[in-house]
N, C-alpha and C positions, 0 to 999 in steps of 0.2 A: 788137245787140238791137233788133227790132221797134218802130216807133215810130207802128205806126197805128192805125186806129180800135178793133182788138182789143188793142192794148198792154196793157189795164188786166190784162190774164187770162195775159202772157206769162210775168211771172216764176212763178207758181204753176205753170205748163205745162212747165216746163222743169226742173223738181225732179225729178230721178229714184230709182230706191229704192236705188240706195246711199249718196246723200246722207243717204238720211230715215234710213237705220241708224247713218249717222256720228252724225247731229242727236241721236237716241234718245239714244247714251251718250256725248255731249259736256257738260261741266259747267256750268253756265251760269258766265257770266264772275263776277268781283268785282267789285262795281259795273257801269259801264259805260263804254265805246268814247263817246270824242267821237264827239258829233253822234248817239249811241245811245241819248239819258237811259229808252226802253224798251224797253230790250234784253232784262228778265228776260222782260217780256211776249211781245215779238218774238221769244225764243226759242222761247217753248212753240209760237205760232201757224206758226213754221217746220217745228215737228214733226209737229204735228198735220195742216200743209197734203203734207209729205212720206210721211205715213201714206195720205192721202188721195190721194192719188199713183198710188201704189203697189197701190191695192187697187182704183181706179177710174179715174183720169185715165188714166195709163200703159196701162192694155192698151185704154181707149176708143181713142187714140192708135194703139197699134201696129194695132186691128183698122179704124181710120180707112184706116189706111196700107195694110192687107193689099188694103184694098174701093176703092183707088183708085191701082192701081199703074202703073207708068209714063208715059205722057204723059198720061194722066187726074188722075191727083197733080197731074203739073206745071199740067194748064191751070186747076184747081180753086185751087192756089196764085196764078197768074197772075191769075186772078181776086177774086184775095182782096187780092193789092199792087194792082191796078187801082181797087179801092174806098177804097183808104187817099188817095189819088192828089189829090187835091182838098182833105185835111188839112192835108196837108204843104203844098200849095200856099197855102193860107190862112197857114201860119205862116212860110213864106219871105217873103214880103209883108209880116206884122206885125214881123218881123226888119228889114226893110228890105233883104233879100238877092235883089234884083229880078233878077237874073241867074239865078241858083239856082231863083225858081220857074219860070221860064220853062221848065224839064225836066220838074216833074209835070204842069203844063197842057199840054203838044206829048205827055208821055207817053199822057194819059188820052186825050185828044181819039183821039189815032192809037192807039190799044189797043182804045177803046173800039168805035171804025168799022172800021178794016182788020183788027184783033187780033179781033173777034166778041164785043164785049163783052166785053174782058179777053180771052179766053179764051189768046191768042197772043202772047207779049210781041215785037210787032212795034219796037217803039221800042228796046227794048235792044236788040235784033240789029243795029239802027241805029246804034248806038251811043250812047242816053240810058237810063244806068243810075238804076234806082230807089234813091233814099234817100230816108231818115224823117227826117219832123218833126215835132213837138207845143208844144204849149201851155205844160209846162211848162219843155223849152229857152227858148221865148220869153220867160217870165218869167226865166229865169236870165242871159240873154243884156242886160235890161235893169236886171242886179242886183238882181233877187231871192234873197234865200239859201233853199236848200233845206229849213231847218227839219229836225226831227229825224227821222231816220233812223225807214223802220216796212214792218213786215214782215204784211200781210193773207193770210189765208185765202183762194182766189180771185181775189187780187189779184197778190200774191207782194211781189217788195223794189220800196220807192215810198220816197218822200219826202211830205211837208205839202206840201207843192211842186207836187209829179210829181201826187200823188192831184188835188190842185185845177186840174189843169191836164189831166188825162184827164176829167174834165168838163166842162171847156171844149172843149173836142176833139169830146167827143161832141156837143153844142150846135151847134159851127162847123160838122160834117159837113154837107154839105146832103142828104144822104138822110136826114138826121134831121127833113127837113123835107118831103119830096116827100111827095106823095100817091098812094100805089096799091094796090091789092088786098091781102089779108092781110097788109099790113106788120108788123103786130107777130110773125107768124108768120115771117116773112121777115128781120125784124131779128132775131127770139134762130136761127134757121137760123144766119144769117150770122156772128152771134157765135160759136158753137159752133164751126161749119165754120172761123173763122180761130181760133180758141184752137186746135183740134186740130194743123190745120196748124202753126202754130209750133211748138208743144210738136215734132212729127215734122222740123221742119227746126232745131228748134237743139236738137235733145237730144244728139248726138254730140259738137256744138262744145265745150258747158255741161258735158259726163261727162267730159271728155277735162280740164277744169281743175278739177272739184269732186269726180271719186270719188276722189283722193290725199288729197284735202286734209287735216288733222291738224282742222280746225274750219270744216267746209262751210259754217256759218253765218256769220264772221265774213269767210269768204273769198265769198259771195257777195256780203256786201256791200259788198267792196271792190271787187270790179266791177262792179259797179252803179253804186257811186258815182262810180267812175271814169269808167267810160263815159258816163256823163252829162254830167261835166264835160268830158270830150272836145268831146261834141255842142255842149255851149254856146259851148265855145272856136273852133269850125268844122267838125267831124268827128271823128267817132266813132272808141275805141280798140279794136285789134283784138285778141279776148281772148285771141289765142295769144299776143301780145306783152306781156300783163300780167306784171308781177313775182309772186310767192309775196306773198299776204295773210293767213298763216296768223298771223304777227305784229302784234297789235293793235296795237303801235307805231309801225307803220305809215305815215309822215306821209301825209298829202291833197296832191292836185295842186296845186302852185299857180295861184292863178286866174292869169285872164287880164288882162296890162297892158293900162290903157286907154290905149286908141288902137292897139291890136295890130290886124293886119291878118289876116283870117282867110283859112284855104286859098282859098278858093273867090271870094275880092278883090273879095268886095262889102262893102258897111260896118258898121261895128262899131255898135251903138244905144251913145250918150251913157254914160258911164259914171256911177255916182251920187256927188253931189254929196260932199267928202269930209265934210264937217261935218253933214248929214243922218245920224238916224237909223238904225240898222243892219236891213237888211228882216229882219221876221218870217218 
């Protein structure tokens, strides 16, 4: 899942209408799912955002798709990971994964000049593949807990967490800072243009593990939450490898032992003290 400056608008992008038909006549649960205390709430806003989907997101989406097909698609996407590029680097940095960021700064630099402004992902053909980072991995990476599970309109599945930490994100951006011509026109462009894009590049992945599902709802948020906790632990789970989350019983991943050594063998931030407080 997308971890850049459009994140906030991904999981809502990627609801497609057969989830939102599942969503309609799935029952809301009894009670709720650890880590879900508003789930009954969470449920409606999943329906409601999968209605909305379905009647507007989706075909905005496929006629995105139709008006920019073949290497037009791709260099409009390449330019869209090109923008995220300097997030992520910001939060490899405040991880302490100094090795890690050194790939979106050689990415963007060289994307940005020999690529045309993004437009040519010069650096992957290189071989420096793009991955995501955010604000709210970083909180989690210095044990923060996710707080309770929440499912927004526009937003899609987040956490107390993940939402306060896509605000950070947009803050860190430094085009959230530059000065140029019709920015504000230029920023909700740019949003739009990368919300579409996602929504057109994980809708197959996302349909392929939620149109089965017996309860799309609690099955997205099992990957969500899992994938998260991937990302915190070093790298992200790949959703074709996810188990069935149709069962709220579910257990969660276990976190990560401190002092574990992540994929990518830079270092783990300080794990929290054990006799401190448990984060909010």
């Amino acid at each position: 899942m997308r971890g850049s400056a459009f994140a906030a608008v991904v999981g809502a992008m990627v609801i497609s209408a057969a989830p939102a038909a599942h969503a309609a006549s799935a029952p809301a649960a009894a009670g709720h799912a650890p880590g879900d205390p508003w789930e009954r709430i969470n449920r409606v806003a999943f329906a409601f955002q999968g209605g909305l989907d379905r009647v507007i997101i989706r075909p905005a989406a496929h006629l995105f798709h139709a008006l920019s097909p073949g290497p037009v698609g791709k260099g409009v996407h390449n330019v869209v990971v090109n923008l995220s590029e300097p997030v992520a680097f910001f939060n490899d940095v405040l991880q302490l994964r100094f090795k890690r960021a050194g790939v979106p700064a050689v990415r963007f630099i060289t994307n940005s000049t020999i690529g045309i402004l993004g437009l040519f992902d010069v650096a992957g053909h290189s071989g420096l593949p793009h991955h995501d980072n955010e604000f709210g991995v970083t909180l989690g990476r210095y044990g923060a807990g996710p707080g309770p599970y929440m499912f927004v309109p526009l937003v899609g599945p987040t956490t107390v967490r993940d939402l306060i930490g896509s605000g950070v994100d947009l803050v860190i951006d430094p085009f959230h800072w530059v000065g140029y011509a019709n920015r504000p026109e230029i920023s909700t462009i740019r949003g739009l243009v990368g919300g579409l894009d996602t929504r057109v590049m994980t809708e197959a992945q996302l349909n392929a593990v939620l149109s089965d599902a017996t309860d799309p709802y609690a099955t997205l948020r099992s990957v969500y939450l899992q994938n998260k906790q991937g990302e915190i632990e070093g790298g992200g789970v790949p959703v074709e490898s996810l188990p069935s989350f149709d069962d709220p019983a579910t257990p969660p991943p276990a976190p990560a032992t401190a002092g574990a050594t992540p994929i990518d063998g830079d270092a783990v931030p300080p794990a929290p003290v054990p006799d401190a407080p448990p984060a909010s």
